[in-house]
C-alpha positions in Angstrom: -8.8 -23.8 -21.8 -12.0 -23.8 -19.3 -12.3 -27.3 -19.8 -8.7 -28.0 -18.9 -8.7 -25.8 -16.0 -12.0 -27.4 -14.8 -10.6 -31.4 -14.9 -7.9 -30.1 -13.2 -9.2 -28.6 -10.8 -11.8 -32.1 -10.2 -9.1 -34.4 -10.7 -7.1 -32.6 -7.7 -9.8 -34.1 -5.6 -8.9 -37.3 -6.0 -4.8 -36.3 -4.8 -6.2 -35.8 -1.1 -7.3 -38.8 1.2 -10.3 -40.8 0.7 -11.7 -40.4 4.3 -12.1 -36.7 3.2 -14.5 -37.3 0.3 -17.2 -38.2 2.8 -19.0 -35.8 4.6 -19.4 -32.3 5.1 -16.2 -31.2 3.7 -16.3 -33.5 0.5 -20.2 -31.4 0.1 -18.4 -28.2 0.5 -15.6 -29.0 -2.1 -18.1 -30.1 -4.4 -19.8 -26.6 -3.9 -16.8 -25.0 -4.5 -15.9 -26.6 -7.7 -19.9 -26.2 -9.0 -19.6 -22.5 -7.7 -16.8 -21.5 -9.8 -18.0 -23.5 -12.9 -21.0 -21.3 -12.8 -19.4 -18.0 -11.9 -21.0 -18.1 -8.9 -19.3 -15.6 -6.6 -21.3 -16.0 -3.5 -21.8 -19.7 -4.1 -17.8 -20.4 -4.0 -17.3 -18.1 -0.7 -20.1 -20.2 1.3 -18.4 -23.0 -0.1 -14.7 -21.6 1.2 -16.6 -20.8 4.8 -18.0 -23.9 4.9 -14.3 -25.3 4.1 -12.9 -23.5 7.4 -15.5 -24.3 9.8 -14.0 -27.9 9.7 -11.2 -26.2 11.0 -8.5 -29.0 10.0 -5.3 -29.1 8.3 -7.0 -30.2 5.2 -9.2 -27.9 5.0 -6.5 -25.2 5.3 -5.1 -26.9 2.3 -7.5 -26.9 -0.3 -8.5 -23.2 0.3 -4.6 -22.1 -0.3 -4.6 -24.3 -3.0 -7.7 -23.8 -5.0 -9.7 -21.1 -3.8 -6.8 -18.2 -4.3 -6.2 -19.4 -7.9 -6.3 -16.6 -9.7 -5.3 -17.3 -13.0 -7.2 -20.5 -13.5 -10.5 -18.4 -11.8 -10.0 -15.8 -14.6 -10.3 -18.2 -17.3 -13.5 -19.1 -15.7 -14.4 -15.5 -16.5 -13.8 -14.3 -12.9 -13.1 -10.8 -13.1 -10.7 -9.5 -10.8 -13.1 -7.3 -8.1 -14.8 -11.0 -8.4 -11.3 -12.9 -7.4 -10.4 -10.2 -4.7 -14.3 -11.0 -3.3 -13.5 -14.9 -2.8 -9.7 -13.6 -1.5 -11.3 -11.3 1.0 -13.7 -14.6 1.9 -10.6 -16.9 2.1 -8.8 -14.4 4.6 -11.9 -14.1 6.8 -12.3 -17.8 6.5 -9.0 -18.2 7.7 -9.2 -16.0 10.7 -11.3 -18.4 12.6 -9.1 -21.9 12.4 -7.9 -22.8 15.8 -6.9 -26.0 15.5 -3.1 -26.5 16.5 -1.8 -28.4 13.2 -3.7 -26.2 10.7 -2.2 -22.9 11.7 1.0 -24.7 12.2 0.5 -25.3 8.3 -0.1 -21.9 7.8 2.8 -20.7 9.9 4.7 -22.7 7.3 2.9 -21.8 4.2 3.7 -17.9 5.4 7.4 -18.8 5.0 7.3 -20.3 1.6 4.0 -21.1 -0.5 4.4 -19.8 -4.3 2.3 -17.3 -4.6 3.7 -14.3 -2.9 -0.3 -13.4 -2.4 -0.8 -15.9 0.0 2.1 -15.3 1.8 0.5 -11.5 2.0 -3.3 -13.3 3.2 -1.7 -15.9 6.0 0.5 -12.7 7.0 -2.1 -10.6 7.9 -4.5 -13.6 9.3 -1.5 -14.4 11.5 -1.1 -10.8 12.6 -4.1 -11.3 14.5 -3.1 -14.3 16.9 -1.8 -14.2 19.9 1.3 -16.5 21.4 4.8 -16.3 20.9 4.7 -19.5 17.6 2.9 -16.6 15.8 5.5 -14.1 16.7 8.0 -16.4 15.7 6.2 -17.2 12.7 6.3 -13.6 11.5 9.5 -12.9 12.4 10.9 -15.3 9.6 9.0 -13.8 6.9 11.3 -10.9 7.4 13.6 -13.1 5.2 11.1 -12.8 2.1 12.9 -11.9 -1.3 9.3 -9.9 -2.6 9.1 -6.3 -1.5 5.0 -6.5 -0.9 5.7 -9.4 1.6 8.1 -7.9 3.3 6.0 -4.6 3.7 3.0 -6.6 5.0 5.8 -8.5 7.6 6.9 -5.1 9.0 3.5 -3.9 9.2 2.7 -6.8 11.3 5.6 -7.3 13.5 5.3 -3.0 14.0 1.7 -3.6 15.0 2.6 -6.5 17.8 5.8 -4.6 18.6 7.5 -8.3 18.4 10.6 -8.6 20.5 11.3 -12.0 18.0 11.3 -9.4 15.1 14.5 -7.4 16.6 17.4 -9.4 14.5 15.1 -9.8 11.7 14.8 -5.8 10.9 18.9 -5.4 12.3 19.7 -7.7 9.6 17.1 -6.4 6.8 18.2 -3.0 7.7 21.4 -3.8 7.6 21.3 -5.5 4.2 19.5 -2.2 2.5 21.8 0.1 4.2 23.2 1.6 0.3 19.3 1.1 -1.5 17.8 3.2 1.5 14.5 2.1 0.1 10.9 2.2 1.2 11.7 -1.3 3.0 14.5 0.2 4.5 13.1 3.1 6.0 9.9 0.7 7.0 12.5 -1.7 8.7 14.1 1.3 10.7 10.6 3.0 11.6 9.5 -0.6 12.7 12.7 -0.3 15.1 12.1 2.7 16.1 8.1 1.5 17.2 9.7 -1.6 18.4 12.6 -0.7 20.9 12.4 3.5 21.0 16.0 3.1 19.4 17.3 4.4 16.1 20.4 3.7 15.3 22.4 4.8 11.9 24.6 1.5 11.7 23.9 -2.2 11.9 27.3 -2.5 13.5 25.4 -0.3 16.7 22.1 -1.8 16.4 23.9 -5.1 17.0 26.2 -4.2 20.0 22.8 -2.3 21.3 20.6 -5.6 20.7 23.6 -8.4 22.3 23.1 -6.2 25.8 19.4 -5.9 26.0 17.9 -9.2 24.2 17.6 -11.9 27.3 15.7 -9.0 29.4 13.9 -6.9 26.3 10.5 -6.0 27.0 9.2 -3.4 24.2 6.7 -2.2 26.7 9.2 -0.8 28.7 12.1 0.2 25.6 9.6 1.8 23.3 8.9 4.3 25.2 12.1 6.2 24.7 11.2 7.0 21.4 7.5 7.9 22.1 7.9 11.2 20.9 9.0 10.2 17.3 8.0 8.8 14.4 10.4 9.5 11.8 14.4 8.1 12.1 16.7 9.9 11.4 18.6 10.8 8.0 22.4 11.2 7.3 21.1 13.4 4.3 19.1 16.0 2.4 15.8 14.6 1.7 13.5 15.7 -1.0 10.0 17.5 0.1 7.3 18.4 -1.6 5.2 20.8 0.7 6.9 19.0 3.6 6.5 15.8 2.7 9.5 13.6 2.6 10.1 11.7 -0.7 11.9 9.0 0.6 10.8 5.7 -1.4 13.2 4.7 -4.7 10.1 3.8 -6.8 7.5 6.9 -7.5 4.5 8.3 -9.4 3.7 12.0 -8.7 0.0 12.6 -9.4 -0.6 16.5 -10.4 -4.3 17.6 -10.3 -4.1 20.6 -13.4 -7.6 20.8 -13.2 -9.1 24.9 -13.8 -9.4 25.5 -10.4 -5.3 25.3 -9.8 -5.3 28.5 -11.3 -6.6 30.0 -8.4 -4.3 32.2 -5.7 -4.3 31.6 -2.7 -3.9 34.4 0.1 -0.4 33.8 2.1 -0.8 32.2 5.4 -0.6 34.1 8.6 1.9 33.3 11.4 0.5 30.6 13.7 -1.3 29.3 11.1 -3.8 31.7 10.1 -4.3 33.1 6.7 -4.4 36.8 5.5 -7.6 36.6 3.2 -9.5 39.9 3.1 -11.1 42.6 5.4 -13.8 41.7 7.1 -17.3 41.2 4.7 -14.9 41.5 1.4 -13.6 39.1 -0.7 -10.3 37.9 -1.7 -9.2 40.4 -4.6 -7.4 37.7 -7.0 -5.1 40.3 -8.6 -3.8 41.5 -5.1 -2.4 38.1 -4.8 1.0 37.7 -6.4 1.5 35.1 -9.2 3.7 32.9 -7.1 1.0 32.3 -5.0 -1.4 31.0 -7.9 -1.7 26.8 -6.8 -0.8 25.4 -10.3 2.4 27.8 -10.2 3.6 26.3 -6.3 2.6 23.0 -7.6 4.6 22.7 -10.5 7.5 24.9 -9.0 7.3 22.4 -6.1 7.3 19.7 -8.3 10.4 20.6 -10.3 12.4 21.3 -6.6 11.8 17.4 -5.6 12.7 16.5 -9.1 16.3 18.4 -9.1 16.7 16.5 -5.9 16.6 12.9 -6.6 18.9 10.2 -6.5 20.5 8.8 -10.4 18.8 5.6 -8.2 15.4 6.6 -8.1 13.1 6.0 -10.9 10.0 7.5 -11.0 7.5 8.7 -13.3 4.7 11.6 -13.8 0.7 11.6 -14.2 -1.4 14.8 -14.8 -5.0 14.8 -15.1 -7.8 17.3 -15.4 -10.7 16.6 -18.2 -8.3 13.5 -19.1 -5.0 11.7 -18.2 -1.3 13.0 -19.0 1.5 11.4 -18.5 5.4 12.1 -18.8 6.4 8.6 -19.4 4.4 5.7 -20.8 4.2 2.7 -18.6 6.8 2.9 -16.7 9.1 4.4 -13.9 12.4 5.5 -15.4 16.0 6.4 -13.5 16.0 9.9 -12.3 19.2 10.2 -14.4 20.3 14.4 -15.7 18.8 13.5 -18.9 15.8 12.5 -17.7 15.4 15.1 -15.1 15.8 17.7 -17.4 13.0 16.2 -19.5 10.9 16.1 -16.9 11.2 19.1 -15.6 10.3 20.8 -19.2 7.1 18.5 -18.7 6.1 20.0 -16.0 6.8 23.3 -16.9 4.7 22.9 -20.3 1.7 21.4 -17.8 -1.6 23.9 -18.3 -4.5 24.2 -16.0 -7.9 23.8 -17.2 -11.0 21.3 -16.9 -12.4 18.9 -14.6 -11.0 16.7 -11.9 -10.8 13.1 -13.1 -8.6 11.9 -10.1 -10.2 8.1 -10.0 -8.9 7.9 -13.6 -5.4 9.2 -12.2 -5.1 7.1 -9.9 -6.2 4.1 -11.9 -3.4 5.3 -14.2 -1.0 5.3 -11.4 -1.8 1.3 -10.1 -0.8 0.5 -13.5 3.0 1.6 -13.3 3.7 -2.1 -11.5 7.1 -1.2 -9.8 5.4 2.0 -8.6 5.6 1.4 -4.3 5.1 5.2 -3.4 2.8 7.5 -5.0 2.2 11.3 -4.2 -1.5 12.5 -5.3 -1.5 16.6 -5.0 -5.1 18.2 -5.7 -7.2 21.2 -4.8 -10.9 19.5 -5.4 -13.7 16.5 -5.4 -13.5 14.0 -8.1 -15.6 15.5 -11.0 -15.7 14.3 -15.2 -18.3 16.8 -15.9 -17.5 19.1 -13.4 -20.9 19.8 -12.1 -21.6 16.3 -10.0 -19.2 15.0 -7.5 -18.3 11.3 -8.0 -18.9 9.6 -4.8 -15.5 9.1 -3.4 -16.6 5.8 -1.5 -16.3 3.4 -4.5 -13.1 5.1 -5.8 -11.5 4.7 -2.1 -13.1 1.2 -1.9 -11.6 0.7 -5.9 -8.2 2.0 -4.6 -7.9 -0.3 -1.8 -8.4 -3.3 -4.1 -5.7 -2.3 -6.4 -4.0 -1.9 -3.4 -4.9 -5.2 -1.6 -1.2 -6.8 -2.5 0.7 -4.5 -4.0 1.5 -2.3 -0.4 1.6 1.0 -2.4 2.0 3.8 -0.3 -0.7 6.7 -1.0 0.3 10.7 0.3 -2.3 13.2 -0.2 -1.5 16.6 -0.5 -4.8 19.3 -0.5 -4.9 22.9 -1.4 -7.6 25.2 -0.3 -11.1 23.6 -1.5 -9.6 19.9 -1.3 -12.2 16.9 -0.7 -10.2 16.8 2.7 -12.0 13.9 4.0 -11.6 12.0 1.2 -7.8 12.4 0.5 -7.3 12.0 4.6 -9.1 8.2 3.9 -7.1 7.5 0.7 -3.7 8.3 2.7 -5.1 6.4 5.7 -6.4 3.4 3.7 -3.3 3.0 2.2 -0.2 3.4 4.8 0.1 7.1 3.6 -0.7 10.4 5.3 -2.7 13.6 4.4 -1.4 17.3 4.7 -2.9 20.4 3.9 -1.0 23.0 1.7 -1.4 27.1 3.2 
């Protein structure tokens, strides 16, 4: 199989013209192809650097074609932290062509090269130039049929605050209006940024867009919605400790590590808590059961549960000195049967041992049509609960699981939470942190 992946990869040489087998670029290609036949990480990105610094068409090219190849890398013995390396080396590559026909190529490519990966890399490179092709050019990959495309389009046209992206997200939203989906609600919150306007039709949106569009400027529209974030809802939404569970596709993560047995003193008004008198500490049988964070979690839990749509599917992960899981593999329709099931999972759920939440969320990335996930601890990362893991790597671990999948990531913390850590796992990862009083 190598060998057959190798003489293709040589003999794909030969399908480009012959002027570009002399020079510089032919060295670099010949780097490339040496690098990757010796597993040569940092050989192959030099070569890929080398690649863009031609800053041509062709160039452009042979890195979408042969330096993302993941498959054919992996039977090379590539392992995948040594794919996303040359991926990350490819985008950054990328991010300095500036000549006029080779981002014009990659304009294209955005729109319509295979591998819905590469369509994710040339979105975010193109995120970052300025000029109205590019706006344009982002605008139509609002029409993508994969859901991680379409996330990383919305992200980018949210973060220029594109005008040219208006129509686009009417008619996305417009399309998803009975899903209600995590592109949906992306789409409307991408409005929202966009124009300060939310409205709950397309039929609106549309009559609203028609009087505006020759004269839009969003630096002047946005601003009516400054003070929001969130659109609106026509319905109940479920929350767990506040947070809206609005995606169609999710993994609940519960920490039932020993320390979820603690209680936790009831907050105060204005935020405070009621802990103790002064110099004494908290009395654990003065605090009432309900207040013990295992108990809120999993009574929590089994509220958000009772509330979801027959068309959500979702599934549930546990950890502590190990990994639990309600379902194997999957996420699964939150149909009456298989609410009730999981609700008498989660009220069977003990707490005891450490906190192996790298494992957990490990777990989690494996679920494939997993988009949202909610990670609810109390602590630091610990297997032997005496030294903390250093929550660096397992952030830095996350974020390459994450790189094309789009998964959002919210972190909830009791009392005694790495805070810090779950506020950069949320951040990292187009999700948001909240403490739990």
């Amino acid at each position: 199989m190598k060998k057959v992946v190798f003489l293709f990869l040589f003999s794909a040489v030969s399908l480009f013209p012959f002027h570009l087998l002399a020079g510089s670029f032919s060295k670099y290609k010949k780097d490339f192809l040496r690098a990757v036949k010796a597993k040569n990480v940092e050989g192959a990105a030099a070569a890929i650097r080398g690649m863009a610094s031609e800053n041509s068409k062709d160039a452009v090219k042979y890195i979408l074609k042969f330096a993302l190849l993941s498959d054919q890398l992996s039977s090379y013995g590539f392992t995948d932290g040594n794919i996303l390396e040359l991926n990350k080396a490819a985008q950054e590559a990328l991010r300095g062509i500036s000549d006029s026909q080779a981002l014009d190529y990659m304009i294209s490519q955005a729109h319509r090269h295979r591998d819905y990966r590469v369509r994710i890399i040339l979105i975010e490179v193109l995120k970052e130039k300025s000029g109205e092709k590019f706006e344009k050019g982002l605008a139509e990959c609002l029409k993508d049929r994969r859901q991680e495309v379409l996330l990383a389009a919305i992200e980018a046209v949210k973060a220029k605050r594109s005008k040219y992206a208006v129509p686009y997200l009417i008619d996305l939203v417009g399309k998803l209006q009975r899903k209600e989906g995590l592109v949906w609600i992306e789409a409307r919150r991408a409005l929202l940024a966009i124009t300060g306007q939310d409205f709950d039709n397309t039929k609106d949106w549309k009559k609203w867009w028609s009087t505006v569009k020759n004269n839009f400027n969003p630096n002047e529209h946005s601003t009516v919605g400054a003070g929001r974030t969130m659109v609106r809802k026509k319905k109940r939404v479920p929350k767990l400790f506040g947070t809206e569970v609005v995606s169609k596709r999710v993994v609940f993560i519960l920490d039932i590590s020993g320390s979820m047995m603690v209680k936790d003193p009831e907050s105060g008004e204005g935020g405070g808590t009621v802990m103790r008198q002064p110099g004494k500490p908290v009395n654990q049988q003065n605090i009432p059961e309900s207040r013990r964070r295992i108990t809120r979690a999993k009574n929590e839990l089994i509220k958000v549960i009772k509330m979801l749509d027959r068309d959500v599917k979702f599934n549930i992960i546990a950890f502590s000195s190990g990994i639990k899981k309600w379902k194997d593999k999957y996420l699964y329709p939150a149909s009456p049967a298989n609410k009730a099931s999981a609700i008498r999972w989660v009220e069977g759920l003990k707490a005891n041992g450490t906190t192996w939440t790298d494992l957990a969320l490990k777990e989690g990335f494996k679920i494939k049509e997993a988009n949202t996930m909610y990670l609810l601890s109390d602590g630091s990362p610990t297997h032997d609960g005496q030294t903390m893991l250093p929550t660096g790597p397992i952030c830095e671990m996350v974020k390459n699981l994450n790189k094309y999948r789009r998964v959002r990531i919210y972190t909830l913390g009791f009392r005694g939470a790495n805070v810090p850590f779950m506020q950069r796992l949320a951040d990292e990862n187009y999700g948001k942190y909240k403490d739990i009083k």
